[in-house]
DOKOL-718109 format. One record per residue (C-alpha): x, y, z; residue in three letters. Coordinates in nm, 3 decimals. Layout:
N
<pavex><x>X</x><y>Y</y><z>Z</z><rest>Ala</rest></pavex>
...
// end
This chain:
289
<pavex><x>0.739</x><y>3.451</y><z>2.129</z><rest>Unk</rest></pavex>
<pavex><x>0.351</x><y>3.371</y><z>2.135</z><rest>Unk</rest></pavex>
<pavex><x>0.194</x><y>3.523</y><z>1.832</z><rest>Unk</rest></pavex>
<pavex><x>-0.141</x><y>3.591</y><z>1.720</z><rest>Unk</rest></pavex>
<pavex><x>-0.310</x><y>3.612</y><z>1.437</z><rest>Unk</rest></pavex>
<pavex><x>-0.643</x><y>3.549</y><z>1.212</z><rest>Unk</rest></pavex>
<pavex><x>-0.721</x><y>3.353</y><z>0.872</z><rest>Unk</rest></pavex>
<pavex><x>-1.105</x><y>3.458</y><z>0.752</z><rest>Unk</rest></pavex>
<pavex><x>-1.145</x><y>3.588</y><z>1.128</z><rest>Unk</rest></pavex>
<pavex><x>-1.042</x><y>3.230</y><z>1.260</z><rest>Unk</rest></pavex>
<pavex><x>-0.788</x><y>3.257</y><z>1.527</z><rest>Unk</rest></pavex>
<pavex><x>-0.407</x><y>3.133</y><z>1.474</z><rest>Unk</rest></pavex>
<pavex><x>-0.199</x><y>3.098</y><z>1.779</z><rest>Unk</rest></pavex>
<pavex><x>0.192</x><y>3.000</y><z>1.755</z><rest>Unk</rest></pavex>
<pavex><x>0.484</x><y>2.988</y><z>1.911</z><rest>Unk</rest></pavex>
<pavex><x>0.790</x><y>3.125</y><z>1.683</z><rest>Unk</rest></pavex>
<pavex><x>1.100</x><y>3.093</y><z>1.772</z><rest>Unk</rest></pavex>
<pavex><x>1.328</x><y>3.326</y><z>1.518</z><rest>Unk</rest></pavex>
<pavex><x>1.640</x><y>3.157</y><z>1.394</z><rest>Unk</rest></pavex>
<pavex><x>1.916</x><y>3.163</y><z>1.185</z><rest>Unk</rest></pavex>
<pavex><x>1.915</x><y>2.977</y><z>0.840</z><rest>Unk</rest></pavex>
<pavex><x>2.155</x><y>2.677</y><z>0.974</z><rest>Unk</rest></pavex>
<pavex><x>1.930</x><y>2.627</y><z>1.335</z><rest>Unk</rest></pavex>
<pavex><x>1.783</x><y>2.288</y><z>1.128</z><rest>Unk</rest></pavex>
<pavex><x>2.078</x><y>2.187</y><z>1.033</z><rest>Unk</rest></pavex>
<pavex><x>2.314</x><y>2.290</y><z>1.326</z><rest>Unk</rest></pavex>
<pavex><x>2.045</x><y>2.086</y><z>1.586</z><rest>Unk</rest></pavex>
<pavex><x>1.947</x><y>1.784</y><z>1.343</z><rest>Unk</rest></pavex>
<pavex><x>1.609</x><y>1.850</y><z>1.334</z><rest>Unk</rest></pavex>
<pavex><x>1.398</x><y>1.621</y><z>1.091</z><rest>Unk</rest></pavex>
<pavex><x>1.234</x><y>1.826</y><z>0.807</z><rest>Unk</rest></pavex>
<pavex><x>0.919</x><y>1.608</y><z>0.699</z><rest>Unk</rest></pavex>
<pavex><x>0.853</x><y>1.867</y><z>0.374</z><rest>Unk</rest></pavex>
<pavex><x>0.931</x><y>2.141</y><z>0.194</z><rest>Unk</rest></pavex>
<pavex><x>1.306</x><y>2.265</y><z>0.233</z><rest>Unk</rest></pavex>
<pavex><x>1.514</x><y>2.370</y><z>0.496</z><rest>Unk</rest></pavex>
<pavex><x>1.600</x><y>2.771</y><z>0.525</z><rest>Unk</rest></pavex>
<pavex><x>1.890</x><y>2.895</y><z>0.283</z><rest>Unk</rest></pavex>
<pavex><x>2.135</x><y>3.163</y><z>0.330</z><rest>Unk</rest></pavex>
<pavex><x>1.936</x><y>3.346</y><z>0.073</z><rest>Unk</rest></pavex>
<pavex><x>1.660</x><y>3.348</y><z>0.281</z><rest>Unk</rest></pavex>
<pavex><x>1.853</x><y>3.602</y><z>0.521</z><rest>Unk</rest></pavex>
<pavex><x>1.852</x><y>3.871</y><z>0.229</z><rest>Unk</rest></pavex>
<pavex><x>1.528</x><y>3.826</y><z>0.147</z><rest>Unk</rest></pavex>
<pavex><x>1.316</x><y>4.166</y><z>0.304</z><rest>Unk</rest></pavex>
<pavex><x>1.009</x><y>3.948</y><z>0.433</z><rest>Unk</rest></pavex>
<pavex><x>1.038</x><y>3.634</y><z>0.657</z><rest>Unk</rest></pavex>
<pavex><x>1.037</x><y>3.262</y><z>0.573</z><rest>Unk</rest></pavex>
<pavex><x>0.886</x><y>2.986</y><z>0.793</z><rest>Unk</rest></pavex>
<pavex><x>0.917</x><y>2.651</y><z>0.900</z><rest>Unk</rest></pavex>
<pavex><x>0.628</x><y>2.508</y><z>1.057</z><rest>Unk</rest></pavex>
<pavex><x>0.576</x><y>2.159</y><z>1.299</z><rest>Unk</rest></pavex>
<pavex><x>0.336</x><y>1.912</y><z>1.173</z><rest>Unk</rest></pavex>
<pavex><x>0.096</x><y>1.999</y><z>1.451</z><rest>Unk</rest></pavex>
<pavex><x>0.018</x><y>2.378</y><z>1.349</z><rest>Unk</rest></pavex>
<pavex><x>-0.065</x><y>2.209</y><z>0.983</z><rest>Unk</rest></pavex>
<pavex><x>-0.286</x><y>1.992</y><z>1.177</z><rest>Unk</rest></pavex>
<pavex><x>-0.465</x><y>2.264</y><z>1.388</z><rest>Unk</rest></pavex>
<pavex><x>-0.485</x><y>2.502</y><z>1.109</z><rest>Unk</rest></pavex>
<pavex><x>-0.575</x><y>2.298</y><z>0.782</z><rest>Unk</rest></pavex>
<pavex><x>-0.596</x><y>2.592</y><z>0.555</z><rest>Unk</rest></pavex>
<pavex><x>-0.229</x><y>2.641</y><z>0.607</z><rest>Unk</rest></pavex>
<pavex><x>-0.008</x><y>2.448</y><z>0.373</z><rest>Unk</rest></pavex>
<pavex><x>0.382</x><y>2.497</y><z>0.241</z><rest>Unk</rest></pavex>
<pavex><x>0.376</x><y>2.788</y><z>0.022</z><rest>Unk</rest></pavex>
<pavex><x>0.108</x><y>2.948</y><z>0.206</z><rest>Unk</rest></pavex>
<pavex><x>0.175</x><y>3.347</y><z>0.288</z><rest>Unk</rest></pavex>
<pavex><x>0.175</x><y>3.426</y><z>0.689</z><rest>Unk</rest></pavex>
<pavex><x>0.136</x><y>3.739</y><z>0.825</z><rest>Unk</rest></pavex>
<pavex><x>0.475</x><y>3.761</y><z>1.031</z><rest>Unk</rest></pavex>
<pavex><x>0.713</x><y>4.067</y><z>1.106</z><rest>Unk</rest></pavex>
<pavex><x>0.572</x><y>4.157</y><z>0.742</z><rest>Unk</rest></pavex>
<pavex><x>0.231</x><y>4.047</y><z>0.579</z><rest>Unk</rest></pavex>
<pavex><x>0.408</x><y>3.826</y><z>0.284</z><rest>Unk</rest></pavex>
<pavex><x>0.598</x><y>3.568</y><z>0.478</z><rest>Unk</rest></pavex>
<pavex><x>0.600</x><y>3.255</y><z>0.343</z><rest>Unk</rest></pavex>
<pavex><x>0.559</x><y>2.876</y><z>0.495</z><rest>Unk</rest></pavex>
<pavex><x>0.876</x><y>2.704</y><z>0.339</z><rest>Unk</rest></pavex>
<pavex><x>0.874</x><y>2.371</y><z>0.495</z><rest>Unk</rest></pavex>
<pavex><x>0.741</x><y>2.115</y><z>0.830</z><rest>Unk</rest></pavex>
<pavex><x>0.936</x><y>1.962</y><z>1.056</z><rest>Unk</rest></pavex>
<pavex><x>0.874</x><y>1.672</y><z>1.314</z><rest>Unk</rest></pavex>
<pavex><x>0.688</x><y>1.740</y><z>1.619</z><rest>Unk</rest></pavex>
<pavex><x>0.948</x><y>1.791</y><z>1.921</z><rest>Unk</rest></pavex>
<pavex><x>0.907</x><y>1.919</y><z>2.312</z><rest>Unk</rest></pavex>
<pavex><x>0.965</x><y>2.267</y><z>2.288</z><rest>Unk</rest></pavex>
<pavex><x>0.816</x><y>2.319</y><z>2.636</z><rest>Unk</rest></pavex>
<pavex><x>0.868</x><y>2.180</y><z>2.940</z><rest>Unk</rest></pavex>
<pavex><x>0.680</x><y>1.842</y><z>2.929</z><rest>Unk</rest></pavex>
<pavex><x>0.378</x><y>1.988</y><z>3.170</z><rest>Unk</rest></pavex>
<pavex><x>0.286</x><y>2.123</y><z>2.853</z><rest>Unk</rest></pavex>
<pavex><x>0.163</x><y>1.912</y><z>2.524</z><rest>Unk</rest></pavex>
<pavex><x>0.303</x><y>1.992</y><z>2.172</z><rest>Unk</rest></pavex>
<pavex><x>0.160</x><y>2.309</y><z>2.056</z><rest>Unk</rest></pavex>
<pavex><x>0.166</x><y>2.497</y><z>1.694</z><rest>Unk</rest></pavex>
<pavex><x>0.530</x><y>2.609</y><z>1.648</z><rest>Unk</rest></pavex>
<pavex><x>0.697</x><y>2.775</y><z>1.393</z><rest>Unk</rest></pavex>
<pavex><x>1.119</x><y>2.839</y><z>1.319</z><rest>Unk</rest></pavex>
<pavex><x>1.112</x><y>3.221</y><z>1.136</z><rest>Unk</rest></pavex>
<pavex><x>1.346</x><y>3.328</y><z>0.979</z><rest>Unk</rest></pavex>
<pavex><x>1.377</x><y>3.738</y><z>0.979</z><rest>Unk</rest></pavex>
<pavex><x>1.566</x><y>3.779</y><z>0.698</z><rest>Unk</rest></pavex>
<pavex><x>1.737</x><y>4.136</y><z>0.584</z><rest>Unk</rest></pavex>
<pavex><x>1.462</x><y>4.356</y><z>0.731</z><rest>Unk</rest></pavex>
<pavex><x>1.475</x><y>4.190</y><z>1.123</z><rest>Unk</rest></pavex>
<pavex><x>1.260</x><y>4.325</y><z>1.420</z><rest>Unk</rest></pavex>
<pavex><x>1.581</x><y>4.272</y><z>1.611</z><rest>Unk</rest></pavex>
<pavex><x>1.919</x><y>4.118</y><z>1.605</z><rest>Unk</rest></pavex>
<pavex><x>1.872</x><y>3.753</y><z>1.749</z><rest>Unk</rest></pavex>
<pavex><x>2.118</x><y>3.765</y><z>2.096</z><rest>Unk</rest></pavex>
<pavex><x>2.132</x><y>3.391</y><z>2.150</z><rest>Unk</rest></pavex>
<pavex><x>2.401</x><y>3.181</y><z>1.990</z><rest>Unk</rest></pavex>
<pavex><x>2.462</x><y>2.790</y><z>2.017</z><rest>Unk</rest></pavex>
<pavex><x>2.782</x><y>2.651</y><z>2.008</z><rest>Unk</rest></pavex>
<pavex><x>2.912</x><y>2.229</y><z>1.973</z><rest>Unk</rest></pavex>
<pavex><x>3.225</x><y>2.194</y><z>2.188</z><rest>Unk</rest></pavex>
<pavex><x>3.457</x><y>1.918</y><z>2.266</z><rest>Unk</rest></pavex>
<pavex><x>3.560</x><y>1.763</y><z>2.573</z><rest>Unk</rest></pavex>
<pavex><x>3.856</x><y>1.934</y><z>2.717</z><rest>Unk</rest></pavex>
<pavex><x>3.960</x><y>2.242</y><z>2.903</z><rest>Unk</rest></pavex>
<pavex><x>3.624</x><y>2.389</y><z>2.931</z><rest>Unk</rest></pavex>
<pavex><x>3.714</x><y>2.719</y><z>3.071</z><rest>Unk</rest></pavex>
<pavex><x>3.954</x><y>2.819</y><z>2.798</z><rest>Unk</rest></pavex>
<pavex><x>3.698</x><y>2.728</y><z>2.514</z><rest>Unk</rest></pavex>
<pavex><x>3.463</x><y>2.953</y><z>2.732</z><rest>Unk</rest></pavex>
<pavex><x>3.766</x><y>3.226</y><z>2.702</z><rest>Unk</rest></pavex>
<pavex><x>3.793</x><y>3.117</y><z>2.326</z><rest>Unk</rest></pavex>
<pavex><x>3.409</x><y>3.190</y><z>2.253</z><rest>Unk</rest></pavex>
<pavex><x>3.413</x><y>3.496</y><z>2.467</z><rest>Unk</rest></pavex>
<pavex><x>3.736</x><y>3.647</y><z>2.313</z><rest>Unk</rest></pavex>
<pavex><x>3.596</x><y>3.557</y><z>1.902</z><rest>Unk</rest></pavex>
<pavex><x>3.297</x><y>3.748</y><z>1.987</z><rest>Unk</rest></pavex>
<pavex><x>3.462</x><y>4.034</y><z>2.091</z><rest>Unk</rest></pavex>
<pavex><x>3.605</x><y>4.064</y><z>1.809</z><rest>Unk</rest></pavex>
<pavex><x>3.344</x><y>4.024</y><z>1.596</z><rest>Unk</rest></pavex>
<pavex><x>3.189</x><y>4.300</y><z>1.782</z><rest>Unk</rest></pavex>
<pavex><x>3.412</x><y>4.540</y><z>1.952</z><rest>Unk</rest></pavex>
<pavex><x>3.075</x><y>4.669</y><z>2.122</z><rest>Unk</rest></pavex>
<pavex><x>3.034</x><y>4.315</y><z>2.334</z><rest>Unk</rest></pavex>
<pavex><x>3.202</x><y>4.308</y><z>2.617</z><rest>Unk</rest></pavex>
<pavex><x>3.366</x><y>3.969</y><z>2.720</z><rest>Unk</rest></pavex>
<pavex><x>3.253</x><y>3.988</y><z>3.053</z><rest>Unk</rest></pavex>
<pavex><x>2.895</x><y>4.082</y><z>2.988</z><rest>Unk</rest></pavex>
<pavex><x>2.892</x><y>3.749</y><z>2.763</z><rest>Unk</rest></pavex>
<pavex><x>2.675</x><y>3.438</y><z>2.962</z><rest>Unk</rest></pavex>
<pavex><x>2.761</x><y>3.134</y><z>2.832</z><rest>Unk</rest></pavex>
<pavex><x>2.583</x><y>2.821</y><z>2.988</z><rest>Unk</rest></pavex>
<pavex><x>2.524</x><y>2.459</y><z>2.864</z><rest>Unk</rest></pavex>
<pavex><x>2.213</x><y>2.347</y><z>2.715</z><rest>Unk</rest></pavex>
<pavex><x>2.121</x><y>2.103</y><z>2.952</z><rest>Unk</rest></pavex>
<pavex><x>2.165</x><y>2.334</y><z>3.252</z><rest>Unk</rest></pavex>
<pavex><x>1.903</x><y>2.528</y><z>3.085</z><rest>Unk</rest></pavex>
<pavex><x>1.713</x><y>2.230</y><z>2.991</z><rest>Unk</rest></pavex>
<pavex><x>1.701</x><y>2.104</y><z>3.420</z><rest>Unk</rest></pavex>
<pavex><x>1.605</x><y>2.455</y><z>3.492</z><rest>Unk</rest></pavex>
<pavex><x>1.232</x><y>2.379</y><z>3.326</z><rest>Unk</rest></pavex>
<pavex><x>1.192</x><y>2.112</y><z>3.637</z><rest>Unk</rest></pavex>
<pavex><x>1.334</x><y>2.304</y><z>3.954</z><rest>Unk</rest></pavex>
<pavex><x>0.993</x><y>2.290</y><z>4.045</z><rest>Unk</rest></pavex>
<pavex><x>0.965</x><y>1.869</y><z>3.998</z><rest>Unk</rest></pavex>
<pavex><x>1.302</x><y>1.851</y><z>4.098</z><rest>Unk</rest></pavex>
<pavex><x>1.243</x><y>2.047</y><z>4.445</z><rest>Unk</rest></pavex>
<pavex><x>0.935</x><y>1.856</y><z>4.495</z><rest>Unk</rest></pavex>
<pavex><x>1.117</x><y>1.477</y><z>4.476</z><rest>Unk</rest></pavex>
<pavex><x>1.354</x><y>1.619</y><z>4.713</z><rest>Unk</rest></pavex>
<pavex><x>1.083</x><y>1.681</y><z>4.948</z><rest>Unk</rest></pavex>
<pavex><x>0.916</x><y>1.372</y><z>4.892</z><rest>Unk</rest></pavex>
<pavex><x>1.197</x><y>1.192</y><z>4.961</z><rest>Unk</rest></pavex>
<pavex><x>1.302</x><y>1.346</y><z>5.304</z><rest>Unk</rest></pavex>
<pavex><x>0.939</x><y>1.315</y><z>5.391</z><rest>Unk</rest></pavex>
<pavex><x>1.014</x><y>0.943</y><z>5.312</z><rest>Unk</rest></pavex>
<pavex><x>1.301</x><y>0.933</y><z>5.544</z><rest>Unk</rest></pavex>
<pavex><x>1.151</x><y>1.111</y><z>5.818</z><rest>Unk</rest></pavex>
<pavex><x>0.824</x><y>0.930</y><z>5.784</z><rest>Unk</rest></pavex>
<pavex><x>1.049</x><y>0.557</y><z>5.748</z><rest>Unk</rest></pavex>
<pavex><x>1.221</x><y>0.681</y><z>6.140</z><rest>Unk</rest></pavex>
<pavex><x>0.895</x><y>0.802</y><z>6.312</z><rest>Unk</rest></pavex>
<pavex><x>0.747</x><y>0.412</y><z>6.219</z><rest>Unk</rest></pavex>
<pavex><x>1.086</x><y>0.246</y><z>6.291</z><rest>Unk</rest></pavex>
<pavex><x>1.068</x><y>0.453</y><z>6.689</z><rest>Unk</rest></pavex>
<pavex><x>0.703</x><y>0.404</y><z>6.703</z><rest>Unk</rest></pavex>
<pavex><x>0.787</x><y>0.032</y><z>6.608</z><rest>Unk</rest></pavex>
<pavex><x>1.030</x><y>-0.001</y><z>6.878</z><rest>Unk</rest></pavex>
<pavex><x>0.810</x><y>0.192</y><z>7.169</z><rest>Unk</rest></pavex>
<pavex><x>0.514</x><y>-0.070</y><z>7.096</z><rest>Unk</rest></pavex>
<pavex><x>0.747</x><y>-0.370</y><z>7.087</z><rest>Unk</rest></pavex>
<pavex><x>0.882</x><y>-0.293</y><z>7.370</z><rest>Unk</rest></pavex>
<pavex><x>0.577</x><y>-0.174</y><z>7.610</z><rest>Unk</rest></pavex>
<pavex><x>0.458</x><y>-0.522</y><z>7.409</z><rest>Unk</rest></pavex>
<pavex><x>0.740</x><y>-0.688</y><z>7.505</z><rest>Unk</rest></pavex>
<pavex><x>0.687</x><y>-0.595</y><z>7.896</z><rest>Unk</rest></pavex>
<pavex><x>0.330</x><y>-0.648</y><z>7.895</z><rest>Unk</rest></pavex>
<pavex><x>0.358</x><y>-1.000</y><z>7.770</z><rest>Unk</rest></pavex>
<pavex><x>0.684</x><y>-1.083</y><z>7.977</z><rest>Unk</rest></pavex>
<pavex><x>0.476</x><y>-1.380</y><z>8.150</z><rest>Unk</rest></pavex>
<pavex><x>0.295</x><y>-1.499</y><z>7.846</z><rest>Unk</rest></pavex>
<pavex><x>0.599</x><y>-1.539</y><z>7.662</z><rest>Unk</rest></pavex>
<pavex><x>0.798</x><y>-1.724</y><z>7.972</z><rest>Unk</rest></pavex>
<pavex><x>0.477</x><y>-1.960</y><z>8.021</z><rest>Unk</rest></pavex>
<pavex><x>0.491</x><y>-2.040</y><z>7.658</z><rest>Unk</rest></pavex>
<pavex><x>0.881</x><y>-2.150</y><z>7.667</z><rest>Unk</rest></pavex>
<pavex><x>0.797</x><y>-2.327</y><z>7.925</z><rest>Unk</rest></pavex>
<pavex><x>0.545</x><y>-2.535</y><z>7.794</z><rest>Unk</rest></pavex>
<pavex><x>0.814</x><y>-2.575</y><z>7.498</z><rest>Unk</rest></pavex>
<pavex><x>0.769</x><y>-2.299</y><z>7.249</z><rest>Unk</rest></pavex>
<pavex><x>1.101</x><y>-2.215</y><z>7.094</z><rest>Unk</rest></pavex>
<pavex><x>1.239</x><y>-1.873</y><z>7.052</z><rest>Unk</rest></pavex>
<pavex><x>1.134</x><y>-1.907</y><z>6.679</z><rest>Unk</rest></pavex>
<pavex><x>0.761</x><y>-1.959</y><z>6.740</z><rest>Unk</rest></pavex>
<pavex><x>0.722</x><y>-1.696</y><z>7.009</z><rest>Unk</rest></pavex>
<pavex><x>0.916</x><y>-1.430</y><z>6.745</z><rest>Unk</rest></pavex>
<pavex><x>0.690</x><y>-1.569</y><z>6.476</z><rest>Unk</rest></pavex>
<pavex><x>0.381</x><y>-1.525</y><z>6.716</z><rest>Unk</rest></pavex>
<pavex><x>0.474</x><y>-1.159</y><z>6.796</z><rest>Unk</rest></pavex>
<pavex><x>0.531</x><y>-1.057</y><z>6.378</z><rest>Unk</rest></pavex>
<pavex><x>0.235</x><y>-1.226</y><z>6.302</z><rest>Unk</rest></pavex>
<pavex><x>0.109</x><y>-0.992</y><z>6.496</z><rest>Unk</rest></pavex>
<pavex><x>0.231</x><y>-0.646</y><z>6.393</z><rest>Unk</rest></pavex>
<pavex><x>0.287</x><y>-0.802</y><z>6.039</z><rest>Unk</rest></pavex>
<pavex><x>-0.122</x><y>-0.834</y><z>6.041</z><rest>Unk</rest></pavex>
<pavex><x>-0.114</x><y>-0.453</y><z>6.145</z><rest>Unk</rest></pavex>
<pavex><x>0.117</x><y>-0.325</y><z>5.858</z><rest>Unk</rest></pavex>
<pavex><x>-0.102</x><y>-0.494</y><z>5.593</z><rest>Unk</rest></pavex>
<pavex><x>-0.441</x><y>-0.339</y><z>5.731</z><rest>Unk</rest></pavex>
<pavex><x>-0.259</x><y>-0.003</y><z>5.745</z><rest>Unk</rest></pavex>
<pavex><x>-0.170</x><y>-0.087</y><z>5.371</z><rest>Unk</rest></pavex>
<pavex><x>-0.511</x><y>-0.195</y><z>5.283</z><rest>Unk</rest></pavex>
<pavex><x>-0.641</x><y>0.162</y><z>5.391</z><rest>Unk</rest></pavex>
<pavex><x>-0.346</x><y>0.394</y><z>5.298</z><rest>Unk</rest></pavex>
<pavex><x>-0.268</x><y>0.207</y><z>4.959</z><rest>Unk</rest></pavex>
<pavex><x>-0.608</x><y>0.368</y><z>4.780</z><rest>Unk</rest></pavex>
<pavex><x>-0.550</x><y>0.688</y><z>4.943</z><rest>Unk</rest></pavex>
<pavex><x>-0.184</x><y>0.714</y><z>4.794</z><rest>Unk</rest></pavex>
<pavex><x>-0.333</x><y>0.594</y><z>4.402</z><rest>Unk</rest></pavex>
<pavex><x>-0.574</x><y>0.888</y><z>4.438</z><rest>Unk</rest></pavex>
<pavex><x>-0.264</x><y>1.129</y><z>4.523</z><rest>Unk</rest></pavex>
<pavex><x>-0.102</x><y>0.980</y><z>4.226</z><rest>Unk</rest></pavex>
<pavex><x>-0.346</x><y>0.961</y><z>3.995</z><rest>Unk</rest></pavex>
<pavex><x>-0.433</x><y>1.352</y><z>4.044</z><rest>Unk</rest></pavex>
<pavex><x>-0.042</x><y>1.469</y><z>4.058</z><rest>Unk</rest></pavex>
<pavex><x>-0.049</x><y>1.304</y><z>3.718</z><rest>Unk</rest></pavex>
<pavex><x>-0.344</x><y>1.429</y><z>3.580</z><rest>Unk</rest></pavex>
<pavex><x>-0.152</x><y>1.760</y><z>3.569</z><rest>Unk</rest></pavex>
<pavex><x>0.088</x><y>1.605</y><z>3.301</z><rest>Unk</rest></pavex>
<pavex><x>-0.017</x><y>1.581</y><z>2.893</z><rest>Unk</rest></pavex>
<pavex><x>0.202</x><y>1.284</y><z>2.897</z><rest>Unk</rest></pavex>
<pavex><x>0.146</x><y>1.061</y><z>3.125</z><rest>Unk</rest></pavex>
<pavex><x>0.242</x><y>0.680</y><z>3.256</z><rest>Unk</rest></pavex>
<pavex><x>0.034</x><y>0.417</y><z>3.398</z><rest>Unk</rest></pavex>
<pavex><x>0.053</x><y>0.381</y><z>3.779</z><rest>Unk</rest></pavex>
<pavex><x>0.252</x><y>0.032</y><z>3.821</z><rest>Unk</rest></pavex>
<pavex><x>0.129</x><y>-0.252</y><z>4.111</z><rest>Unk</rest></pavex>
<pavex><x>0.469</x><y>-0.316</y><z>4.153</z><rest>Unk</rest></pavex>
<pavex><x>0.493</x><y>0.046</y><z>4.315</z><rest>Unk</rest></pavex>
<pavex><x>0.275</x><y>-0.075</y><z>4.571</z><rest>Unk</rest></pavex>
<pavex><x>0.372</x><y>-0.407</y><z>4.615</z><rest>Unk</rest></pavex>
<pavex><x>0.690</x><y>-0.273</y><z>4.667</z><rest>Unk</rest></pavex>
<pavex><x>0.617</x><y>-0.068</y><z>4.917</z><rest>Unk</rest></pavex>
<pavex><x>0.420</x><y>-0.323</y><z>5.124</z><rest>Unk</rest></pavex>
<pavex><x>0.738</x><y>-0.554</y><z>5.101</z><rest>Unk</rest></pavex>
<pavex><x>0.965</x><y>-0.296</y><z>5.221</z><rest>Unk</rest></pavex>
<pavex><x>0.704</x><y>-0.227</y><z>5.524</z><rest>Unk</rest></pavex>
<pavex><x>0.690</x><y>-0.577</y><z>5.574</z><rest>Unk</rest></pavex>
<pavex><x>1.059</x><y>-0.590</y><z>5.586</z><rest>Unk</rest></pavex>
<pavex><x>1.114</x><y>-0.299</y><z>5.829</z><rest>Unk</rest></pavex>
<pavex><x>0.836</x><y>-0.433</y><z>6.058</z><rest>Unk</rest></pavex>
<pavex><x>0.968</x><y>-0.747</y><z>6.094</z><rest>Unk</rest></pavex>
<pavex><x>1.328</x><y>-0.692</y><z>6.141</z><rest>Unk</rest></pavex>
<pavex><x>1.238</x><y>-0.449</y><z>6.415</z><rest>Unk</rest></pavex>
<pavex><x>0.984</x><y>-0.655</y><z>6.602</z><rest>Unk</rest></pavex>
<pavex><x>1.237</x><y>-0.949</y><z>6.555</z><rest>Unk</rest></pavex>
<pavex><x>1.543</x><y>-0.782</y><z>6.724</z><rest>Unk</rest></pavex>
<pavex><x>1.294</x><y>-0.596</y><z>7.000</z><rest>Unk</rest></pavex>
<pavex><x>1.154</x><y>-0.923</y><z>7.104</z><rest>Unk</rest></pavex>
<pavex><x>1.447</x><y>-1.172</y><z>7.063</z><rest>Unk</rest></pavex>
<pavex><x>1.558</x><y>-1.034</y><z>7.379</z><rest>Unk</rest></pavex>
<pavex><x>1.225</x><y>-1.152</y><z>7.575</z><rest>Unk</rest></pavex>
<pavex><x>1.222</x><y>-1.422</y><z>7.412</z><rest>Unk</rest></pavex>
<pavex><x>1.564</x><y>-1.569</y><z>7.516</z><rest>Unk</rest></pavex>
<pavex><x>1.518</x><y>-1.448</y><z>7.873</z><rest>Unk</rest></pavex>
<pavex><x>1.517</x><y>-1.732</y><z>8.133</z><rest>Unk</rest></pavex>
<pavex><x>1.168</x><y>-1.781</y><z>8.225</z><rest>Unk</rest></pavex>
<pavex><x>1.222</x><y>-1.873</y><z>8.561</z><rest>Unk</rest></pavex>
<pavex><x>1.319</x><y>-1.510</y><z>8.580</z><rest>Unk</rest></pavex>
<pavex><x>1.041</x><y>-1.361</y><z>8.421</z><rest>Unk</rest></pavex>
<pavex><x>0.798</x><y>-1.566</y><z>8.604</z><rest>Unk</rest></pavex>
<pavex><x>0.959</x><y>-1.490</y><z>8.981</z><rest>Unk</rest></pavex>
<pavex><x>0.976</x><y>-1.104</y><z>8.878</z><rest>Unk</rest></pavex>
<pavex><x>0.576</x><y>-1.081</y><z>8.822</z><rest>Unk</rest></pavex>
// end
């Protein structure tokens, strides 16, 4: 929950995530001072903290030991722990805070987390359901959702997630309109230059130097096409990432890449479109103009 307060009318803003007193503990998390929460802290009537490094770092006049003004004005800052993505990672590492209710809670905390190991995974789901139940006659087993982390985790980029998927059938489709247009040229090309390619072999060009002739060719219009588009697509990246606190360098290789594989489709086309004119008998396609 996003709370906010004031120190000497200076504006505190944190995110506090209530816990119990073994969350540290129970996830691994790396306390960098102070002390982790004790089970005495859940009797005590006002609330104990645990802040990240970054919310001493934003608000300096915060230290361990310090009182906060929590679900009660006398909570107290017991300890720091090490920076960690809390958020998904569109978002940078803000002020956080672990708070611990103790006896006097604004509500009872309705999220558990529970280590299991590999093995029948529906009757350790029946197992967890059925314990709680009887903890608390009031909880109904079928009203209980239990879900993996990680599931949860993935759900934070559905949106990234949907978007690659897109990207990538745009890819696809994109990859079999070139291949057809490819094909369409090559062959009008093909028909055009059905003389021109049988006066050649007659003069002796071999089937290799009229292919190489005819990829030359296209192979000259994939790289201008690659000189224009290849700026274009950096900009695109460059902005998509901009949206990101964390963020990579754009490789070459990326776009070196991507010329080879161009390359590669180009030529292979042109090369089995035109092998056919090439190995025509001349004779032929000289009498038929």
């Amino acid at each position: 929950m996003p709370w906010g307060r004031s120190y000497n009318d200076e504006p505190v803003e944190v995110e506090c995530l209530p816990v119990e007193s073994n969350f540290i503990s129970f996830f691994g998390l790396e306390l960098t001072g102070g002390r982790d929460f004790l089970p005495s802290d859940d009797l005590s009537p006002d609330g104990t903290m645990i802040v990240n490094q970054t919310f001493l770092d934003r608000y300096p006049f915060y230290r361990i030991g310090s009182r906060f003004t929590g679900h009660t004005d006398n909570s107290t800052i017991i300890g720091t722990i090490r920076d960690f993505n809390f958020k998904p990672l569109q978002h940078s590492i803000g002020p956080f805070c672990l708070y611990n209710f103790g006896s006097t809670p604004w509500w009872q905390l309705s999220t558990g987390y529970v280590k299991i190991i590999p093995g029948d995974i529906q009757a350790t789901f029946d197992f967890i359901r059925k314990t709680l139940h009887e903890a608390d006659p009031s909880i109904s087993p079928e009203d209980i959702d239990i879900h993996f982390l990680d599931d949860t985790v993935g759900s934070l980029y559905a949106k990234e997630d949907r978007l690659g998927r897109v990207i990538t059938t745009a890819s696809w489709i994109s990859l079999l309109i070139s291949v057809i247009g490819i094909l369409g040229l090559v062959y009008f090309e093909t028909q055009f230059r059905r003389k021109e390619i049988a006066v050649r072999r007659v003069h002796g060009a071999s089937v290799a130097e009229i292919l190489t002739m005819i990829n030359r060719y296209y192979l000259t219009i994939t790289l201008i096409c690659f000189i224009l588009t290849a700026p274009v697509s950096f900009i695109i990246i460059r902005k998509w990432v901009s949206s990101f606190p964390y963020q990579s360098p754009v490789p070459v290789w990326i776009f070196i890449a991507a010329l080879a594989l161009s390359a590669a489709v180009t030529a292979v086309t042109v090369t089995l479109c035109s092998r056919r004119a090439a190995l025509r008998n001349p004779v032929e396609s000289i009498s038929n103009e």
